[in-house]
C-alpha positions as CSV (number, residue, x, y, z in Angstrom):
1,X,261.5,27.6,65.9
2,X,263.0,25.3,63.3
3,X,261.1,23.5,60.9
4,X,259.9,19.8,60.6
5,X,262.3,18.0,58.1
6,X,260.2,17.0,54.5
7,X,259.7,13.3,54.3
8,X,262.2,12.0,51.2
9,X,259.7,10.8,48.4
10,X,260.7,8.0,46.1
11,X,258.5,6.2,43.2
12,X,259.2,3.2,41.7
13,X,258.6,3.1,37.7
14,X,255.1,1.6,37.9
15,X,254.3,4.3,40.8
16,X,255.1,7.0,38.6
17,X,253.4,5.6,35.6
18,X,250.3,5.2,37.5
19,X,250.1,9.1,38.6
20,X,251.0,10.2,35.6
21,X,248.0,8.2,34.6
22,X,246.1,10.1,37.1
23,X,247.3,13.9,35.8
24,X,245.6,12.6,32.0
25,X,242.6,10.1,32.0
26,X,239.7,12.4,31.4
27,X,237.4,10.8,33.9
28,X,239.9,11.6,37.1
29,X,238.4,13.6,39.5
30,X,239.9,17.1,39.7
31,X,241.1,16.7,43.1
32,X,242.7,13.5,42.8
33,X,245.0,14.6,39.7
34,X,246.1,17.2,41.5
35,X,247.2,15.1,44.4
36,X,249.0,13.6,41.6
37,X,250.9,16.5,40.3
38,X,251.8,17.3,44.0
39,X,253.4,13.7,44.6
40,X,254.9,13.9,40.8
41,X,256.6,16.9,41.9
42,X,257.8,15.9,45.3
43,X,259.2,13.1,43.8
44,X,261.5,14.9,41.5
45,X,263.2,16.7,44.3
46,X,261.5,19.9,44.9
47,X,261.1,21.4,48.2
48,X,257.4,22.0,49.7
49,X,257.3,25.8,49.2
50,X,258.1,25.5,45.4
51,X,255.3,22.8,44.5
52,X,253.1,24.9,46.5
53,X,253.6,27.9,44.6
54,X,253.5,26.1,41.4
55,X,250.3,24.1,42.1
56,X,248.8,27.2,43.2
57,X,248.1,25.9,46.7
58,X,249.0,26.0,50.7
59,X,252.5,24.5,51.9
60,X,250.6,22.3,54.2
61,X,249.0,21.2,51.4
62,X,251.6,19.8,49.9
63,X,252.9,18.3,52.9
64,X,250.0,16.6,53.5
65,X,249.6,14.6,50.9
66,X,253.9,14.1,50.2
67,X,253.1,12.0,54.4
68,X,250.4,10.4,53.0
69,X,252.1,9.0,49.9
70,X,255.5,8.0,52.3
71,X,253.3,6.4,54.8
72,X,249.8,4.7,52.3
73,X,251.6,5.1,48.8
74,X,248.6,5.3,46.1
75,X,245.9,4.5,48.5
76,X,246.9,7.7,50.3
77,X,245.9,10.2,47.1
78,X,241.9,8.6,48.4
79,X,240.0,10.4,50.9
80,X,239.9,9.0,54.2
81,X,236.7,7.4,55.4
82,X,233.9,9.7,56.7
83,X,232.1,9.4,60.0
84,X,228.4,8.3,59.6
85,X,226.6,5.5,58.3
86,X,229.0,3.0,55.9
87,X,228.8,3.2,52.5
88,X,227.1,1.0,50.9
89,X,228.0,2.2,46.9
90,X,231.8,0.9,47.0
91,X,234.3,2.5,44.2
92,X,234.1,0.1,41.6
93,X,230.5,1.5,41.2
94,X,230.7,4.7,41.6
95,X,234.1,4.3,38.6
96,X,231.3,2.5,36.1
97,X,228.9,5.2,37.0
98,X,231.9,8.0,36.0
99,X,232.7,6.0,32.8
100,X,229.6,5.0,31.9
101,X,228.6,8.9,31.9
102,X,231.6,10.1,29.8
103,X,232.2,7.0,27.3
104,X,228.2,6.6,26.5
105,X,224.8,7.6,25.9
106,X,221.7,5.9,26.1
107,X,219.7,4.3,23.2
108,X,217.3,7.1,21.9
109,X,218.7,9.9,23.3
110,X,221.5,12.5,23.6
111,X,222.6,12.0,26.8
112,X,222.0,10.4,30.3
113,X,219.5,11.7,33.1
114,X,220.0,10.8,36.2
115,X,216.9,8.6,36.4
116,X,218.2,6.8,33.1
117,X,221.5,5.9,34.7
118,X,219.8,4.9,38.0
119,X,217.7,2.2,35.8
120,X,220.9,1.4,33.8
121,X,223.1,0.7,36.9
122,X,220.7,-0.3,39.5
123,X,221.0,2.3,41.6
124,X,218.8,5.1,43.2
125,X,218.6,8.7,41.2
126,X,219.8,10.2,44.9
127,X,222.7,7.9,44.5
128,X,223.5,9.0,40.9
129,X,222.9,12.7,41.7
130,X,225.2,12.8,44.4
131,X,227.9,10.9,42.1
132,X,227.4,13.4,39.4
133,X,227.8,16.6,41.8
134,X,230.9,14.9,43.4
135,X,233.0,14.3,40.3
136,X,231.2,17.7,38.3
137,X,229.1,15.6,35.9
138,X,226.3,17.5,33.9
139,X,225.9,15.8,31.0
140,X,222.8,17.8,29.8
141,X,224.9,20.7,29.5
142,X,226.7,22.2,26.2
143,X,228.9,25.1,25.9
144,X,230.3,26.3,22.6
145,X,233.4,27.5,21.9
146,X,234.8,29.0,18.8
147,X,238.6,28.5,16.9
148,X,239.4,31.3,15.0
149,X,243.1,31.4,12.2
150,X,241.2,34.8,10.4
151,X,243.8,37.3,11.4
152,X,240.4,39.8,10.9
153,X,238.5,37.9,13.8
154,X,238.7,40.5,16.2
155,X,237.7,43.6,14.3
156,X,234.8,41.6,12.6
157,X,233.1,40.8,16.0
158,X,233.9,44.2,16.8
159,X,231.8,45.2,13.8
160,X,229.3,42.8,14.0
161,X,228.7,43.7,17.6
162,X,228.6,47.6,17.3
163,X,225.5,46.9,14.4
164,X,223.6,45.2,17.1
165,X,224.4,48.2,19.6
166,X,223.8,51.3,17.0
167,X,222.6,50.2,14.0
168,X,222.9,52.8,10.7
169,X,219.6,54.3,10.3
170,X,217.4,52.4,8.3
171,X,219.4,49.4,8.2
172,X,218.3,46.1,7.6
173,X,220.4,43.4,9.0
174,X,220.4,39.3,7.8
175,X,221.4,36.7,9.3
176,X,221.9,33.8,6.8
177,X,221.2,30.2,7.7
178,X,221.0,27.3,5.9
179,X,217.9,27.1,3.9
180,X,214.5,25.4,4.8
181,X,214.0,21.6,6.4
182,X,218.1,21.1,4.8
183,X,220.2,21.2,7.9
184,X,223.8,21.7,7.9
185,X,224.8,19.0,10.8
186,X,228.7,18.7,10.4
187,X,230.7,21.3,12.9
188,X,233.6,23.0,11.8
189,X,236.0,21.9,14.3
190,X,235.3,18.4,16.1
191,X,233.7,17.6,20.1
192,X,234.9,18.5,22.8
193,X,233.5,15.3,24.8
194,X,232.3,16.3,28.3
195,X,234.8,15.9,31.5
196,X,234.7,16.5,35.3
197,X,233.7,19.6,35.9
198,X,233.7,20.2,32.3
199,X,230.7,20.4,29.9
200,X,230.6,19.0,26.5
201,X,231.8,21.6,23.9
202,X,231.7,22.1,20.1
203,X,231.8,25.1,18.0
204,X,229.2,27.3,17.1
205,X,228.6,27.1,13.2
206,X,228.5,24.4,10.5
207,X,230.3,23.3,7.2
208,X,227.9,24.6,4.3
209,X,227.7,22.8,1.2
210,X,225.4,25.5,-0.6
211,X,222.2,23.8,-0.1
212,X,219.2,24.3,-2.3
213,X,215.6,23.9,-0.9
214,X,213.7,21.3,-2.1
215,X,209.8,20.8,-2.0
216,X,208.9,16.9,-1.7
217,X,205.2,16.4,-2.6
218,X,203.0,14.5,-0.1
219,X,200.3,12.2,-0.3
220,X,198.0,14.1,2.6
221,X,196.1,11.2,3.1
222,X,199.1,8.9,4.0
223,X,202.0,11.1,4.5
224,X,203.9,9.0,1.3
225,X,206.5,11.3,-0.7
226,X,205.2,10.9,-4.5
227,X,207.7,13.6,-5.6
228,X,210.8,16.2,-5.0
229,X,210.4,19.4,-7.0
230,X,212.8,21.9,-7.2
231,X,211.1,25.0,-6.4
232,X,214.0,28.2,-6.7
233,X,217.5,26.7,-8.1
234,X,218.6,30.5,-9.6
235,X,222.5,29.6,-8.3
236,X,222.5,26.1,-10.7
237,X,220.8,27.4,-13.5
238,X,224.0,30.4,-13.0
239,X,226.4,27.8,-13.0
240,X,225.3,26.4,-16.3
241,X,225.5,29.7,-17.6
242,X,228.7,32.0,-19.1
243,X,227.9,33.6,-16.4
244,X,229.9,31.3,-14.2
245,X,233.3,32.4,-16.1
246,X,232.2,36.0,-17.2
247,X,230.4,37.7,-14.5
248,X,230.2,36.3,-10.7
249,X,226.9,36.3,-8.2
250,X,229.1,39.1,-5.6
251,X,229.6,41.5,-8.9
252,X,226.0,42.1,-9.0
253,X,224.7,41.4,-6.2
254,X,227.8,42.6,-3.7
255,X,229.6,45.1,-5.7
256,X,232.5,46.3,-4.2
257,X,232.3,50.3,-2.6
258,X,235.0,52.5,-3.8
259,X,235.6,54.5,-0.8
260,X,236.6,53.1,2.7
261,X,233.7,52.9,5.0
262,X,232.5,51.7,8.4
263,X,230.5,49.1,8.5
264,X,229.2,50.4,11.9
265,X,229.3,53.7,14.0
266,X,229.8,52.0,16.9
267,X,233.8,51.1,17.4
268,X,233.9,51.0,13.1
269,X,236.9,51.0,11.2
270,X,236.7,52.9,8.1
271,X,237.4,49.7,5.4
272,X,238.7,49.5,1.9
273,X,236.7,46.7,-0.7
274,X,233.9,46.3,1.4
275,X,231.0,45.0,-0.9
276,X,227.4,46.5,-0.2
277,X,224.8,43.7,-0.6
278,X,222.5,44.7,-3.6
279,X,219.1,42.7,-3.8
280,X,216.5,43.7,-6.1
281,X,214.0,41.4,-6.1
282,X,211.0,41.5,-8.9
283,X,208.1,41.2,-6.8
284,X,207.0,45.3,-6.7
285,X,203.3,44.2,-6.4
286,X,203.6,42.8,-2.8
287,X,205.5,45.6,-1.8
288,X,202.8,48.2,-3.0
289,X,200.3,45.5,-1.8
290,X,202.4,45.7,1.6
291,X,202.1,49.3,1.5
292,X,198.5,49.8,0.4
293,X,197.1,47.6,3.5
294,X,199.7,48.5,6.0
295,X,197.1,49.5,8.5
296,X,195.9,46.1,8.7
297,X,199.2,44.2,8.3
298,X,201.4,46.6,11.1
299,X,203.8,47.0,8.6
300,X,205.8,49.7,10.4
301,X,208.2,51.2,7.0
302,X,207.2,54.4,6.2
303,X,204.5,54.6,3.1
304,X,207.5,56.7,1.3
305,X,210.0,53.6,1.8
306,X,208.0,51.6,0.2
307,X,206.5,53.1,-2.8
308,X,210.4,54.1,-3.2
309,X,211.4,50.5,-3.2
310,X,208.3,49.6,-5.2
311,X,209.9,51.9,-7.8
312,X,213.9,50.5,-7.6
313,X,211.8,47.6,-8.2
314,X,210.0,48.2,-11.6
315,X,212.9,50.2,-12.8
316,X,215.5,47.5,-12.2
317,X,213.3,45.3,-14.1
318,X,212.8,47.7,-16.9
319,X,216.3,48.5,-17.3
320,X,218.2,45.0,-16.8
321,X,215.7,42.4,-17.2
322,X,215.5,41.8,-21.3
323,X,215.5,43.3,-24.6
324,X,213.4,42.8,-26.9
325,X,213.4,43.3,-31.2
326,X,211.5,43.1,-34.4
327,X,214.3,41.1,-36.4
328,X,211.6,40.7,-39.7
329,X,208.0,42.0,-40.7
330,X,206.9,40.8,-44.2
331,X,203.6,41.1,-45.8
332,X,202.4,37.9,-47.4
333,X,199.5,37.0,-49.3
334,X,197.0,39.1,-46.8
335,X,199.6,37.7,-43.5
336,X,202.1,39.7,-41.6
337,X,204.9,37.7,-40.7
338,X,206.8,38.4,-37.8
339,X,209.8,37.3,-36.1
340,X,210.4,39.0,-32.7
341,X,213.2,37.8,-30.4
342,X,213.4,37.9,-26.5
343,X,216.8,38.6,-24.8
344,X,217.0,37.3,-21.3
345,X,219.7,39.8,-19.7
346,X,220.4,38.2,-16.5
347,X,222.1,35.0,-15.0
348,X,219.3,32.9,-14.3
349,X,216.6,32.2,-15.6
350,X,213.5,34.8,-16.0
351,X,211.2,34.8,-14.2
352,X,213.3,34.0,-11.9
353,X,212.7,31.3,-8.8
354,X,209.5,30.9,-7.2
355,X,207.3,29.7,-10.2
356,X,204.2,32.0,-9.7
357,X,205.8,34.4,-11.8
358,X,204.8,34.9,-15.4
359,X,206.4,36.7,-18.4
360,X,204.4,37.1,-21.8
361,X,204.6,38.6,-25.1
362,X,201.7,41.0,-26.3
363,X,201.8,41.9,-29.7
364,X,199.6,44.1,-31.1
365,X,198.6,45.2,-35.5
366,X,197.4,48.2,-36.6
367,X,196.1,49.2,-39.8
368,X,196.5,53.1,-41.5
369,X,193.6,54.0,-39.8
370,X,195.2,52.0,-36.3
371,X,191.9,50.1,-35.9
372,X,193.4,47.0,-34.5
373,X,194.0,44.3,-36.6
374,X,195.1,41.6,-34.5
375,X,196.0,41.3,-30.8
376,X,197.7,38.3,-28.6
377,X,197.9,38.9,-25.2
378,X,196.3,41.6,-23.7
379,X,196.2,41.6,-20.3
380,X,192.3,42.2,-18.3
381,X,191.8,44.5,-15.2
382,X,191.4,41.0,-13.2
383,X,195.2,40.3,-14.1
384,X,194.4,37.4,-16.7
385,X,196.1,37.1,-20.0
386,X,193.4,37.2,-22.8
387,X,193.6,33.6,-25.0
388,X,195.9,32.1,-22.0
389,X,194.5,28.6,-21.6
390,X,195.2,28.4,-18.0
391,X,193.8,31.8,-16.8
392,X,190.3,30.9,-18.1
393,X,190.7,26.9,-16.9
394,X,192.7,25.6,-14.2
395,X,192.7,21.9,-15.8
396,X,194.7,23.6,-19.0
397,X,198.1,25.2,-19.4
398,X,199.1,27.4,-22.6
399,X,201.7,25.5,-24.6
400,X,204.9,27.4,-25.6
401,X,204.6,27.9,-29.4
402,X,207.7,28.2,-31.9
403,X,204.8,29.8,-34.1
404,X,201.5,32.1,-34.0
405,X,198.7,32.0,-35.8
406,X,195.8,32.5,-33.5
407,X,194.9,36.0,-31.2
408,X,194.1,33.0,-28.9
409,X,197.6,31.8,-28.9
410,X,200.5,33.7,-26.2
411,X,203.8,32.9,-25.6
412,X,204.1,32.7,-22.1
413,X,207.6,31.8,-20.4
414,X,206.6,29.8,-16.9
415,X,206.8,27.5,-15.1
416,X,203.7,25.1,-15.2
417,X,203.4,21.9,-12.3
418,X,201.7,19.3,-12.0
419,X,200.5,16.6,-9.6
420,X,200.6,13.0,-9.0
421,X,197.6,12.8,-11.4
422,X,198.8,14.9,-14.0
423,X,196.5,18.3,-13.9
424,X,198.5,21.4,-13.4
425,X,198.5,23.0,-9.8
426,X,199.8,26.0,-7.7
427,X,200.1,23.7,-4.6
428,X,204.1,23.0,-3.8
429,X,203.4,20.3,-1.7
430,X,201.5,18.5,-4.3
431,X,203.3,19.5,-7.4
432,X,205.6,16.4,-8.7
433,X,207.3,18.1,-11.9
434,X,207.0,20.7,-13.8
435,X,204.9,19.7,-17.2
436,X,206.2,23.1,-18.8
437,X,209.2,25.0,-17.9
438,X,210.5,27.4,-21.2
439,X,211.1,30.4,-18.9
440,X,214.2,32.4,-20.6
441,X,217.8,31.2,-20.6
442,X,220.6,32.9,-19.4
443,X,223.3,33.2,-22.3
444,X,225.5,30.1,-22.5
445,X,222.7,27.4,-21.1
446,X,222.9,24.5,-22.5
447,X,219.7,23.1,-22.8
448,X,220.8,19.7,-23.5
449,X,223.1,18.8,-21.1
450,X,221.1,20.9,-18.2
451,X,220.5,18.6,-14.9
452,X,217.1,17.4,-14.3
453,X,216.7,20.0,-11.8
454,X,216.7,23.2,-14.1
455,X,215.7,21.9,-17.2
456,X,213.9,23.1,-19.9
457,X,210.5,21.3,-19.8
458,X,207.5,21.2,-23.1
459,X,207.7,21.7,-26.4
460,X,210.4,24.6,-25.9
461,X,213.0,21.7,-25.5
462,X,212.4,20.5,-28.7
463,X,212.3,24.4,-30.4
464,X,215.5,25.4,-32.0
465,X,215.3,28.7,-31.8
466,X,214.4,28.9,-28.1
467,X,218.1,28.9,-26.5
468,X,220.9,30.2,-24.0
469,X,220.2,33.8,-23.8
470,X,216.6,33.7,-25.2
471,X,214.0,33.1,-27.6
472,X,212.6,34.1,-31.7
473,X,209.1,33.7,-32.0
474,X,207.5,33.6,-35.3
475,X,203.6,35.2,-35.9
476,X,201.7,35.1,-39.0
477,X,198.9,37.3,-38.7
478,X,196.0,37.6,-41.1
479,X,195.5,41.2,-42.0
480,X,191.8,39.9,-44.3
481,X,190.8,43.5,-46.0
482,X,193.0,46.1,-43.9
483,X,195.1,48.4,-45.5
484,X,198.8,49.1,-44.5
485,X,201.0,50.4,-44.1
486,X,200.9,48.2,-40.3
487,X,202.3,49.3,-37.3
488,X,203.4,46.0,-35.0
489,X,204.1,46.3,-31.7
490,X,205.7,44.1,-29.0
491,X,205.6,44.4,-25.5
492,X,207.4,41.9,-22.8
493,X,204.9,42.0,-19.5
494,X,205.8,40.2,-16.7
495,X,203.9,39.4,-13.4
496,X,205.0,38.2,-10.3
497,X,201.9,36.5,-8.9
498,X,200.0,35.5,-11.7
499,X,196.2,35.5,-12.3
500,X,195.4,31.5,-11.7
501,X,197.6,31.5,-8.0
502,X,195.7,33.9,-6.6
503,X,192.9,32.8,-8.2
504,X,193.3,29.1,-7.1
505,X,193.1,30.3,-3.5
506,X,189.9,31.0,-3.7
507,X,189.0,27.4,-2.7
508,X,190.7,27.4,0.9
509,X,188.4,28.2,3.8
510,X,190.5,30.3,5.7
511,X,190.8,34.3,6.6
512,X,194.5,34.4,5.2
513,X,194.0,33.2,1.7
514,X,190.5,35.3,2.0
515,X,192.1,38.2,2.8
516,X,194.9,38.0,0.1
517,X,192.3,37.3,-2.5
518,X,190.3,40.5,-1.5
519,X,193.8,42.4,-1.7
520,X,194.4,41.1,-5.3
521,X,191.3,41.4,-6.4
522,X,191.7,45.5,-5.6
523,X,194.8,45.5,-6.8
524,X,195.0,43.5,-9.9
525,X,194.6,45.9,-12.8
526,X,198.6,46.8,-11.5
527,X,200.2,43.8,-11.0
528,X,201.4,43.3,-14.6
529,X,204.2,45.3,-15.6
530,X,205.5,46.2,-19.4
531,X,209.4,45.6,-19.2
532,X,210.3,46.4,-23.1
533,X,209.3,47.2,-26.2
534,X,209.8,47.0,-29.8
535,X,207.8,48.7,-32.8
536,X,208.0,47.8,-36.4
537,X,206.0,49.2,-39.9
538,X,205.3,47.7,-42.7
């Protein structure tokens, strides 16, 4: 049986323009570019068979639509009228519905509902629905979708992928997002804006620009922001360091293994400079807190795993922390003079971050028969520094001293804040500033040209000798009647929740601060630490 000859297909220019039209413009219906492509095709010469294959459909397909271009032209590529009622939406309408769903979105929203674009174009939400479904509309959806030039991408979702299906033993694994109430709202590659049958896309992740959490201070009462204090800024107060050009964050915190290692069992490749994250952080008084009470707070690490990080803890801090020296010890006119110098070892400040950690020097004479002559803080069994102003009344604050007469006067490094009213708190959202901020320097910090937001605050601005990398301290101690030769000795403590934060809880109604309270108060007589110490005789 021979076959029915193929109609001959010719366009004019503004034909062709107008389909090729079709083929691009985002809010053409699937279908109808198609028909497009089929008439494009048949209209450079090629025979039915061919455009089928290409267009991935039937030969009577595609002679379908080349008669109903020959014999209709454009209005052909439309679907022919159904049987039933009339419509009563015409296609002008249903064209502004299409555009008005891919070119807008409503006024105090992220995109259109049906019954929002029923109001907007006076039409019923069946009506709109059935638009929607027609031309593959779902504006409320969002897919993601992910560009990738790292020539690593594959084997690092294959490694991050095998720690989620067999994790090492013991492992810990962190997912780092940007920090509290900053967010990061800029994705790394632009929209994808939604089309027929196509949701909107965008990728995944966000630019970071290494935000730092900030703690704005609130009026309760009215809700009015009275202040911004910055509560942990450890990465700008290293960048103001010699730290910056000496010694990076990753070479102590991410040292680089030697050997080559999996990073998972599961589908690992063994790798060569993989850094292991390193994180020691200075708080070993929760953990043995956390360890202590574990029964009551389902903490599910073995008691061993945590006494053993409590103890990584303490010595990290013992051993990289400070140093600490007698530079002079002179006996004058029935006084000891001292100086004794602090060296801060690290890249940040110390303490470091949250300010409810305290450091402090006690300092301690004895006499040939070592009765003790004079002593400046001594620490209690409640956790409170003897002398300290602020442990024995909340309305008061020990100053930081260049000099020290007084067994009533310690050098305490802190941070002290304040609130709109002046008096020292431990609230963040009420503190407005820090009153007193002469915690230790990393070497190179430049006091004077610091930004507002780690500067040195108090009379250690103004002290000379308290600088990048640390601190001298001067005492002149009477002696009276004692008889030498004297033994000094200096210890630097430090504390990581100090005795007025935990005390100042005391005044909340609630079984969470109660309960941390009665855990301190058990456990306060260990949560100072000695870090260094120096002895001199004279």
């Amino acid at each position: 049986m021979g076959r029915r000859a193929q109609g001959q297909l010719m366009l004019t220019e503004a034909e062709r323009e107008e389909l090729v039209a079709l083929t691009l413009r985002r809010k053409t219906a699937q279908a109808l570019a198609l028909r497009a492509r089929i008439v494009l095709a048949c209209a450079d010469g090629q025979p039915n068979k061919v455009v089928a294959a290409r267009q991935r459909v039937t030969q009577q397909t595609v002679g379908k639509w080349r008669a109903r271009y020959i014999e209709q032209r454009l209005d052909g590529l439309l679907d022919a009228p159904r049987s039933g009622a009339p419509r009563t939406i015409d296609d002008t309408r249903v064209d502004a519905v299409i555009a008005k769903t891919l070119e807008s979105v409503p006024a105090g929203a992220t995109h259109w509902s049906t019954r929002t674009m029923a109001r907007q174009m006076g039409l019923t939400q069946t009506a709109v629905s059935r638009i929607w479904r027609a031309f593959g509309l779902q504006p409320h959806r969002q897919d993601t979708f992910k560009l990738s030039t790292d020539p690593m991408f594959v084997d690092k979702v294959r490694d991050i992928v095998g720690l989620y299906l067999n994790p090492p033993l013991k492992a810990m694994v962190l997912c780092v997002d940007e920090k509290s109430q900053i967010q990061a709202l800029d994705r790394t590659q632009p929209l994808l804006p939604l089309a027929p049958g196509i949701p909107e896309r965008r990728t995944h992740d966000y630019l970071r620009h290494g935000t730092t959490t900030l703690f704005a201070a609130l009026d309760i009462a009215t809700g009015e922001v009275i202040g911004e204090l910055p509560e942990q800024v450890p990465y700008q107060e290293w960048l103001h360091s010699e730290f910056k050009e000496t010694r990076s964050c990753q070479s102590c915190h991410m040292p680089v293994i030697k050997e080559e290692v999996p990073i998972t069992r599961v589908l690992g490749k063994p790798r060569a400079e993989v850094s292991r994250h390193v994180f020691v952080g200075g708080n070993f008084f929760m953990q043995r807190m956390l360890n202590r009470y574990r029964t009551e707070l389902a903490v599910t690490a073995l008691p061993q795993e945590f006494a053993a990080a409590a103890t990584r803890t303490e010595e990290h801090l013992k051993l990289e922390t400070a140093k600490l020296a007698i530079d002079s010890l002179e006996l004058r006119g029935g006084r000891l003079e001292a100086a004794i110098s602090v060296r801060n070892l690290g890249g940040h400040k110390f303490p470091t971050a949250y300010p409810s950690r305290r450091a402090w020097l006690h300092v301690v004479v004895r006499d040939a028969n070592n009765r003790v002559v004079f002593e400046s803080g001594a620490v209690d069994a409640q956790g409170a520094i003897q002398g300290n102003d602020n442990d024995s009344d909340g309305a008061r604050y020990e100053p930081h001293y260049t000099e020290i007469t007084q067994p009533d006067q310690v050098q305490i490094y802190e941070a002290i804040m304040v609130d709109r009213a002046g008096k020292p708190t431990t609230g963040l959202l009420h503190g407005v500033r820090y009153e007193k901020d002469n915690r230790l320097l990393p070497r190179g910090f430049n006091k004077t040209t610091a930004d507002k937001d780690i500067a040195v605050q108090g009379a250690a601005a103004a002290d000379a000798d308290f600088t990048g990398g640390g601190d001298i301290v001067r005492y002149s101690m009477a002696v009276g009647s004692a008889q030498g030769p004297f033994r000094v000795q200096a210890d630097l403590w430090f504390q990581p929740i100090s005795f007025r934060w935990a005390s100042n809880l005391r005044s909340y109604d609630a079984a969470e601060p109660r309960r941390f309270v009665g855990y301190y108060d058990a456990m306060a007589s260990g949560s100072a630490l000695m870090l260094v110490s120096a002895t001199a005789s004279r």
